[in-house]
C-alpha positions in Angstrom: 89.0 107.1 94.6 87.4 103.9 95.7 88.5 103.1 99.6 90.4 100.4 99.0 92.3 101.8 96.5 92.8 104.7 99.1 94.4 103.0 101.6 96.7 101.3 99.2 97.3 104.2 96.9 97.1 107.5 99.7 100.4 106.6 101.4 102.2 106.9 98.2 100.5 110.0 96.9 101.8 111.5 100.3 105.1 110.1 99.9 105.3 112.2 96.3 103.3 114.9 97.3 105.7 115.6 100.6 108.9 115.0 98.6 107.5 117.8 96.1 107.2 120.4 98.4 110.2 119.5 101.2 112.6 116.4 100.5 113.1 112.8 101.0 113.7 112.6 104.3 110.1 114.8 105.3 108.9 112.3 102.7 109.8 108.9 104.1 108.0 110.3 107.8 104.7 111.4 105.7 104.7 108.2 104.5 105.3 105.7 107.3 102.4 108.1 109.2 100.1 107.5 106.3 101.4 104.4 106.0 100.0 103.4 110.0 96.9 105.2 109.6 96.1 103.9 105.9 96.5 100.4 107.6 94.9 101.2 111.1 91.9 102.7 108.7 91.8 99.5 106.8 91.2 97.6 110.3 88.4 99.9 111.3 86.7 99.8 108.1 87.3 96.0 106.9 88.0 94.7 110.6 91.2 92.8 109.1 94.1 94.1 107.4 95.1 93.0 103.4 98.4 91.0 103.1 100.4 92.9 101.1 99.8 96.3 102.1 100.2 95.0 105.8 103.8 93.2 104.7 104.8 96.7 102.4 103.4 98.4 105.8 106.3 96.6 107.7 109.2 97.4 105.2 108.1 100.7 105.4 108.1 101.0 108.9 111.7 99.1 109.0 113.0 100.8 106.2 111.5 104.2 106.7 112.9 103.7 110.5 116.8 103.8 108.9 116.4 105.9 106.4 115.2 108.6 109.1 117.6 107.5 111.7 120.9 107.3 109.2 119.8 110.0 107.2 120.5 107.7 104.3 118.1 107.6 101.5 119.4 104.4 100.1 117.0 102.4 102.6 114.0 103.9 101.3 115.0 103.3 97.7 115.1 99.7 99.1 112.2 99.1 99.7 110.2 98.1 96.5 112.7 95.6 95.8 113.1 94.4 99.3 108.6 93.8 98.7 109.0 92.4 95.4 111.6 90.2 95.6 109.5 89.0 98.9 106.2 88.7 97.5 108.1 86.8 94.1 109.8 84.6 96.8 106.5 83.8 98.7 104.5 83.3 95.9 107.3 80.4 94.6 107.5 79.5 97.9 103.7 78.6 98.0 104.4 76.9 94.5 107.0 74.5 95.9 104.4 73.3 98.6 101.9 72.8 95.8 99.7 75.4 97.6 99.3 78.8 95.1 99.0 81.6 97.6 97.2 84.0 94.8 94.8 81.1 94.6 93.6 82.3 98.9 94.5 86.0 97.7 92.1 86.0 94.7 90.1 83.2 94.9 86.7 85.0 95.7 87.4 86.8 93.0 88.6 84.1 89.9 87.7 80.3 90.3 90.9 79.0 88.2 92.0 75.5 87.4 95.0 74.8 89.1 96.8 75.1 85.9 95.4 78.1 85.9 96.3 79.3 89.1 100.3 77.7 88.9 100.7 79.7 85.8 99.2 83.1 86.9 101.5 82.6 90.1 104.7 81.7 87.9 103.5 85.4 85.7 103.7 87.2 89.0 106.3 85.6 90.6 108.7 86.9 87.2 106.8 90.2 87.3 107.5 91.2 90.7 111.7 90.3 89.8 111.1 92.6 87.0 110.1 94.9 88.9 113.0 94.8 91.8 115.5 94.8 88.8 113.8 97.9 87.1 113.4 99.7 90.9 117.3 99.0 91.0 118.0 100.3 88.2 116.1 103.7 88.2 117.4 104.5 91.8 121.1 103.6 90.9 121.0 105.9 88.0 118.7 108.8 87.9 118.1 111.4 90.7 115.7 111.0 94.2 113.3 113.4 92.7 113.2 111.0 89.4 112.7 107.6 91.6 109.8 109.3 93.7 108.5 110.0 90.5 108.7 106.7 88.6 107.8 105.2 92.2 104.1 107.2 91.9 103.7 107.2 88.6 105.7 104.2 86.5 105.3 101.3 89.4 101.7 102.0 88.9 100.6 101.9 85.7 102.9 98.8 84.5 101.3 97.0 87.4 97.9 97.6 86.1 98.7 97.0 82.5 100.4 93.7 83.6 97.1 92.9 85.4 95.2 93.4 82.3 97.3 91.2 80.3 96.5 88.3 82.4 92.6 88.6 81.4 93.0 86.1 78.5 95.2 83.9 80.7 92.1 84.1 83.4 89.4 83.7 80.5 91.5 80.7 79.6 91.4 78.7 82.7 88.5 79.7 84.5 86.9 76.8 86.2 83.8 75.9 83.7 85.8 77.4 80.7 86.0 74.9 77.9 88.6 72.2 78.2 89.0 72.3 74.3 90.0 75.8 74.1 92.6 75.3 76.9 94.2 73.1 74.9 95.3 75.7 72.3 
């Protein structure tokens, strides 16, 4: 597993991996441990620390904090939604002052058009409610051991295919891609 998928991906693993073997609650403390060294190894490694593991870090720690403390797994089950609503609230937060934050997230990687950039931003922003809604809904209505599952193994996989469905959109309106073609 490449590193930086590691640090973003190892907490998580833990989290299932621990709720496996013990329950929720030995879960939650595995993760906000690997949470803290995931990020402090992050720092050492990269000296800096990405965004949004560093802002899902922080739920964690909050969240994780009151779900150990009130013995109340609802707080934990918070979480993604409590992140994705945030990073969908940023992101059209960052829209509203004409600056598109995946534009400083990404842009090393994708030179967009600002068209480009708006409209990759507005995709997120209405993936990431999705995504609360869905998180929502699978912790209302099926068991703990059911959400830790679909938290490993469903959050991940629509995330990726969702970033594969943008390709054509960043094909589309990559800076030096043909005006003409953007028009259809």
């Amino acid at each position: 597993m490449p590193t930086k998928m590691a640090i973003e991906l190892g907490p998580l693993l833990i989290f299932f991996a621990v709720n496996a073997a013990r329950d929720i609650y030995a879960a939650t403390a595995a993760f906000m441990v690997a949470t803290v060294a995931a990020l402090a190894f992050a720092f050492f490694r990269y000296r800096k620390i990405p965004i949004m593991p560093l802002v899902s870090g922080v739920i964690v720690m909050g969240f994780g904090g009151l779900t150990l403390y009130l013995q109340d797994d609802t707080f934990i089950k918070l979480k993604p939604t409590i992140v994705y609503v945030t990073f969908a609230a940023v992101l059209f937060g960052g829209l509203l002052m004409k600056k598109p934050l995946l534009q400083f997230l990404f842009g090393p990687a994708f030179s967009l058009t600002e068209e480009g950039w708006r409209k990759l931003t507005y995709r997120w922003i209405g993936f990431f409610i999705v995504m609360a809604v869905v998180n929502e809904i699978v912790w209302r209505n099926f068991s703990t051991d059911a959400w830790v599952s679909f938290k490993v193994f469903g959050f991940l996989p629509l995330t990726l295919i969702f970033a594969v469905l943008q390709m054509p959109l960043l094909q589309r309106y990559g800076q030096g891609g043909d005006e003409e073609e953007r028009a259809h």
